[in-house]
Each structure stands twice: as structure tokens, then as C-alpha cells.
N, C-alpha and C positions, 0 to 999 in steps of 0.2 A: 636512412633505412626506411622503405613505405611502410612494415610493419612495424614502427616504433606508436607506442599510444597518443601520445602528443600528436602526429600528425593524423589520427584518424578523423572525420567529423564527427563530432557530437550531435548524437541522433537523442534529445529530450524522450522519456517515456511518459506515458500515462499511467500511474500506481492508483492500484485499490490499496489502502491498510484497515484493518481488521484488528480489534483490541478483545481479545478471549478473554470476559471477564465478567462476576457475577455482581462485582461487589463497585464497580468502577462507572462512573456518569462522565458526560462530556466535557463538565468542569473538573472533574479527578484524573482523566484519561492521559498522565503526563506521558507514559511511556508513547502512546498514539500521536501526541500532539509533539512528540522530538523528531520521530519517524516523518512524519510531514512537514514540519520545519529542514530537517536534512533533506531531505528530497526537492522539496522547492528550491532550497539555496542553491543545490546542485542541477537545478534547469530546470529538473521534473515537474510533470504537472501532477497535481491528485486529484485521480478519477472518481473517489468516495472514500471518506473513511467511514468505519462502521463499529457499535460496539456490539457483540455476540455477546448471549448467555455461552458460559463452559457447559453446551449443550452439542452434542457431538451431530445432531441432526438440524440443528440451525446452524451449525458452523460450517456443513455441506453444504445446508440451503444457499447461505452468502458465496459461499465461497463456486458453487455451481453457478450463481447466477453473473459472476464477474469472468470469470471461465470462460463459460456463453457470449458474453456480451463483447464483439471483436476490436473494438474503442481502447477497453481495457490491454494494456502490455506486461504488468506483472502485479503480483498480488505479496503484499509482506503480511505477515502477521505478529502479535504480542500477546 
């Protein structure tokens, strides 16, 4: 069946991840650093991870600027 999943190609993405979080640094960021561990194992490449203040206008800034940037294929966030 040509639309069965198995026979489709796997087309790798390039992920931004994004960790919303006031209290979380790059060595605390476990939830960020599983997110990019699954995505690598599974082919992906990540395109930045980033950690946000829970600041509703820097979480647009990031998130505007991966948006923008046509490199970028999907953006996850925590």
C-alpha cells in the first residue's frame, strides 16, 4: 500500500526547543535536554535550543525569530 508509513521517506527536520522557565539553567534543563535527545535519536537535527524567562514577550521574541528564520522546520516547546 504506497500510503502505508513504513514506505514513506523519512525527511529529518530541523527543531528549535524552547524551555519556558524562570527557575531552570542549562545544567537543570532535563525536560529540554530529553526533548533533544528524542529528536536526535529519531534523525532530527536541533536547530537551537533556548531557555525563556515565563515572560510572555520574550517567549514571542524567540519564538518570532525561529518563525522567521526558513532553516528552522518546527519549533517544540516545555
Amino acid at each position: 500500500m504506497p500510503g502505508n508509513p513504513s514506505e514513506r521517506e523519512f525527511k529529518p527536520l530541523k527543531i528549535a526547543v524552547m524551555t519556558v522557565s524562570d527557575s531552570r539553567t542549562q545544567d537543570t534543563d532535563k525536560s529540554g535536554d530529553t526533548l533533544v535527545k528524542l529528536l536526535t535519536d529519531a534523525g532530527h537535527a536541533l536547530a537551537e535550543k533556548r531557555i525563556v524567562p515565563d515572560d510572555i514577550y520574550q517567549i514571542r521574541a524567540a519564538t518570532s525569530q525561529w518563525i522567521a528564520d526558513d532553516t528552522i522546520n518546527a519549533v517544540i516547546t516545555t
